[in-house]
N, CA, C and O of each residue as an XYZ file, in Angstrom:
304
protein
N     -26.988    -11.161     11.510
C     -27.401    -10.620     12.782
C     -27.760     -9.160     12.579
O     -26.913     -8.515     11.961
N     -28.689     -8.605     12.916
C     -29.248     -7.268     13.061
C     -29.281     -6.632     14.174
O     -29.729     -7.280     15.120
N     -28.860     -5.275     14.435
C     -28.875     -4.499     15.490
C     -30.159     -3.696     15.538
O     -30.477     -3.135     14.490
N     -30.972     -3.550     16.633
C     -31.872     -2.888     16.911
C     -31.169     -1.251     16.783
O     -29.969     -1.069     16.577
N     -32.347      0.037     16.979
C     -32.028      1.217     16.818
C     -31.526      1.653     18.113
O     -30.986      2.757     18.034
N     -31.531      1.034     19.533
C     -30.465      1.377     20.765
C     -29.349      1.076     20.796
O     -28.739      1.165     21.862
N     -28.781      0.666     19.747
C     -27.235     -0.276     19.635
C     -26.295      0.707     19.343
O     -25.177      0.750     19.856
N     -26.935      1.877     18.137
C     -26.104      2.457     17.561
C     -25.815      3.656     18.683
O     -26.076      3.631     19.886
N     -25.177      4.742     17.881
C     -24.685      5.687     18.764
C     -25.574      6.651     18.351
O     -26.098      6.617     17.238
N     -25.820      7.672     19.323
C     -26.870      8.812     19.165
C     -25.791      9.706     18.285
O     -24.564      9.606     18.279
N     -26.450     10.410     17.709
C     -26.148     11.852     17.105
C     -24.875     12.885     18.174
O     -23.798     13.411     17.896
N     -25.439     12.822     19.040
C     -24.623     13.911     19.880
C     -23.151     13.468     20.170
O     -22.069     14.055     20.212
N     -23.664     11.909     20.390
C     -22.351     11.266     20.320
C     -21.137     11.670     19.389
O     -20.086     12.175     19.784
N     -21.485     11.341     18.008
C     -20.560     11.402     17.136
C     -20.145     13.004     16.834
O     -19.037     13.312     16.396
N     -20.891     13.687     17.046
C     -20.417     15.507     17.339
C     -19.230     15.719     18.033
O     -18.468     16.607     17.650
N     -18.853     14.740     19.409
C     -18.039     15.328     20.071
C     -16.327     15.027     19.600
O     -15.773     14.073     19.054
N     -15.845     16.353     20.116
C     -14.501     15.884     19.237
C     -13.295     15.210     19.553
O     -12.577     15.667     20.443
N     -12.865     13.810     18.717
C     -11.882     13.085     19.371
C     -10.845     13.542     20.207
O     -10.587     12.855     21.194
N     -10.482     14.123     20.091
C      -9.072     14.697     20.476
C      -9.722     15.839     21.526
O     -10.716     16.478     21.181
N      -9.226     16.001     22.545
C     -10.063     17.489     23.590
C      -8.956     18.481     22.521
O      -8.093     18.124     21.719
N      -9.427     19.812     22.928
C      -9.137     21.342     22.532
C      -7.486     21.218     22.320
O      -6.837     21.031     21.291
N      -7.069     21.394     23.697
C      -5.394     21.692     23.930
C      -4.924     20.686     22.909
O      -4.102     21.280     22.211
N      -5.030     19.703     22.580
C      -4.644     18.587     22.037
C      -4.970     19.029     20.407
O      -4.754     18.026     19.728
N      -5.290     19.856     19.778
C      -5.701     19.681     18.240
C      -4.474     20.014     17.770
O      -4.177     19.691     16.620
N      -3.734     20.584     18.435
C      -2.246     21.435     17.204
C      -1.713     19.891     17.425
O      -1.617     19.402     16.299
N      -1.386     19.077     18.271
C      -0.683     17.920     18.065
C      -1.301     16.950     17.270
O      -0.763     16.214     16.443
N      -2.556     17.018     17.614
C      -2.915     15.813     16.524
C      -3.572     16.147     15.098
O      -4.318     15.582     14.299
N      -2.869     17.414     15.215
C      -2.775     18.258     13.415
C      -1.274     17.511     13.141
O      -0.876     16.732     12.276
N      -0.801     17.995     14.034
C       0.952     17.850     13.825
C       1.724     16.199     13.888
O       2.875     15.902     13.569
N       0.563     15.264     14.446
C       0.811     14.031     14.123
C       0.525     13.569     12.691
O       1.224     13.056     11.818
N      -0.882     13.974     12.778
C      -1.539     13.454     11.672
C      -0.249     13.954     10.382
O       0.391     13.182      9.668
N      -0.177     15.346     10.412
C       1.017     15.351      9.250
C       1.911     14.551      9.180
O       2.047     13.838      8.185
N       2.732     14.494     10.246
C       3.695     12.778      9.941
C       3.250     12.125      9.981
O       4.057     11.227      9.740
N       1.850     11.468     10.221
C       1.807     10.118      9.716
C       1.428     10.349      7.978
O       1.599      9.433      7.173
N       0.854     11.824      7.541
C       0.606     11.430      6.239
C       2.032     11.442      5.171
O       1.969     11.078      3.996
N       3.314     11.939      5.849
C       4.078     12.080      5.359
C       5.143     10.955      5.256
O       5.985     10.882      4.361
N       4.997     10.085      6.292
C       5.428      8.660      6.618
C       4.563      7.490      5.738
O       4.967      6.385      5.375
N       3.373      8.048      5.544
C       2.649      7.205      4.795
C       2.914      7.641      2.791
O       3.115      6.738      1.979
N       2.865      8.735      2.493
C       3.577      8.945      1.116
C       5.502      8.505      1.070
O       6.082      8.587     -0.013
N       6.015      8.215      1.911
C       6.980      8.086      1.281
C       7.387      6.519      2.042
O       8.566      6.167      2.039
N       6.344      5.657      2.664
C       6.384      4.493      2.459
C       5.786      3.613      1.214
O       6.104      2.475      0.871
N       4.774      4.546      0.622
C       4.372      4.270     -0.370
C       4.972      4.385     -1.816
O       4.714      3.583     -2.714
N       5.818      5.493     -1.944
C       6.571      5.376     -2.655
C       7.475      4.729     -2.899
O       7.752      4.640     -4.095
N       8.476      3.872     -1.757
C       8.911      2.523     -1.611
C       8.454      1.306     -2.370
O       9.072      0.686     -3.236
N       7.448      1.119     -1.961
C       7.029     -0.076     -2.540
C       6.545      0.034     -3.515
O       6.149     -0.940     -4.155
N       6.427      1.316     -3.935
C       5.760      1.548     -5.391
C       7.363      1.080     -6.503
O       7.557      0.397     -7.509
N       8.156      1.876     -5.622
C       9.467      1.306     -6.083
C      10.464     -0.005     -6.020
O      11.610     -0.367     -6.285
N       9.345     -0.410     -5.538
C      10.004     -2.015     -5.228
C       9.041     -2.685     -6.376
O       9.460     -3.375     -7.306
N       8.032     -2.436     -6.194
C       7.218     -3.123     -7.565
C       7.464     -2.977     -8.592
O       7.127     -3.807     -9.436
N       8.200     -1.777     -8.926
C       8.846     -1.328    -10.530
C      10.158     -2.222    -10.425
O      10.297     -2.971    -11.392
N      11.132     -2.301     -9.470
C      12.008     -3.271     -8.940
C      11.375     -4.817     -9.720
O      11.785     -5.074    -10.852
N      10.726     -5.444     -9.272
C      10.148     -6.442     -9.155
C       9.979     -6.760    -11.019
O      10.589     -7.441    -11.844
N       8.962     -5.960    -11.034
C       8.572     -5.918    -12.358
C       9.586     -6.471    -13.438
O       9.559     -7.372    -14.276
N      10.448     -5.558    -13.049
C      11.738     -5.220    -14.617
C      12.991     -6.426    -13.985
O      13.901     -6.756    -14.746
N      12.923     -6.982    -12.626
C      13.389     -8.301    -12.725
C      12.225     -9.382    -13.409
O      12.926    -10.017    -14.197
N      11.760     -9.564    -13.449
C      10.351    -10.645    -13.757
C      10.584    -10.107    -15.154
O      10.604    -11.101    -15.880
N      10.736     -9.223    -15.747
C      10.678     -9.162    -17.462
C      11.864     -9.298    -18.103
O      11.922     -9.470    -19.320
N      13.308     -9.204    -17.035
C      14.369     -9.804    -17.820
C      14.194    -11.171    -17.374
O      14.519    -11.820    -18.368
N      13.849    -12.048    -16.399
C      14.183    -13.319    -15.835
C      12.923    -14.040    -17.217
O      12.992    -15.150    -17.745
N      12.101    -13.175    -17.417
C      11.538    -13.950    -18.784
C      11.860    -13.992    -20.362
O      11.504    -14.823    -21.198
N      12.735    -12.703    -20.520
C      13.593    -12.827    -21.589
C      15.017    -13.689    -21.896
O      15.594    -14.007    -22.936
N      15.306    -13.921    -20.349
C      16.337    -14.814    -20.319
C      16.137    -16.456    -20.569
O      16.859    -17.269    -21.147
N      14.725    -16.614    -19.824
C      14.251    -18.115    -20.209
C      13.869    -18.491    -21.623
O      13.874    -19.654    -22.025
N      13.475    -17.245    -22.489
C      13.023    -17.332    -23.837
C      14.358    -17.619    -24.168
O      14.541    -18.762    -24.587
N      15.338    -16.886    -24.090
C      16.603    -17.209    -24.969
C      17.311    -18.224    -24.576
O      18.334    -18.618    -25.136
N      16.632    -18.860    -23.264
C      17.693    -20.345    -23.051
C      17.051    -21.411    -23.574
O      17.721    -22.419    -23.796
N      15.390    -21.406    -23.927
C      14.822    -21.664    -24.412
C      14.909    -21.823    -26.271
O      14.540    -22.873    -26.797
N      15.361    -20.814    -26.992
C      15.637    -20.505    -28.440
C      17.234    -21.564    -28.335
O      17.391    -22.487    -29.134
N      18.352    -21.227    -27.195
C      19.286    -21.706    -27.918
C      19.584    -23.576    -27.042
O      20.472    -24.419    -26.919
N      18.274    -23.354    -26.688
C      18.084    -25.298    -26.551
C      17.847    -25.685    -27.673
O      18.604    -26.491    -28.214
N      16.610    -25.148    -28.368
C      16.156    -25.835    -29.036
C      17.091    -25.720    -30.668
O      16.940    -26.475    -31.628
N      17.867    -24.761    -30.585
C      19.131    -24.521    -31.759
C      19.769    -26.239    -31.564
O      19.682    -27.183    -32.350
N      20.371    -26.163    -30.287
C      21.293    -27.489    -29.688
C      20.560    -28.734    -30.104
O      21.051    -29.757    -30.583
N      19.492    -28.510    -29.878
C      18.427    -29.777    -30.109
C      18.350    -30.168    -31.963
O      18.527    -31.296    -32.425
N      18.074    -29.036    -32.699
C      18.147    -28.956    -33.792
C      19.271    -29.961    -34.435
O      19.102    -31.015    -35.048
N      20.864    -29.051    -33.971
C      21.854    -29.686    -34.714
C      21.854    -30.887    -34.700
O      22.702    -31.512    -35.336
């Protein structure tokens, strides 16, 4: 589907500024907590994936070695 050139928004439009005047120190002062809520949610899960990880690489060293001392059992 294609939009004709009256669909979009004029120029002047996008100039004006979201937030009115009185309102910029707060939504300076939001925006900082959300970027600060957003780095240290991210660091979470960055830490849950290292979490994750280093379970998943012992739970595969453990299957190798139940694996090695089956096949010992199997041997004898």
């Amino acid at each position: 589907m294609r939009r004709n050139d009256k669909s979009w928004m004029e120029l002047d439009e996008l100039l004006e500024p979201f937030l009115p005047v009185e309102h910029e120190q707060t939504g300076t002062a939001v925006a900082v907590e959300f970027r600060n809520r957003l780095v240290k949610l991210e660091q979470q899960v960055m830490s849950q994936y290292t979490a994750m990880a280093a379970y998943a690489t012992i739970a595969k060293t453990d299957s190798e070695s139940v694996k090695v001392e089956a096949r010992a059992d199997l041997d004898r």
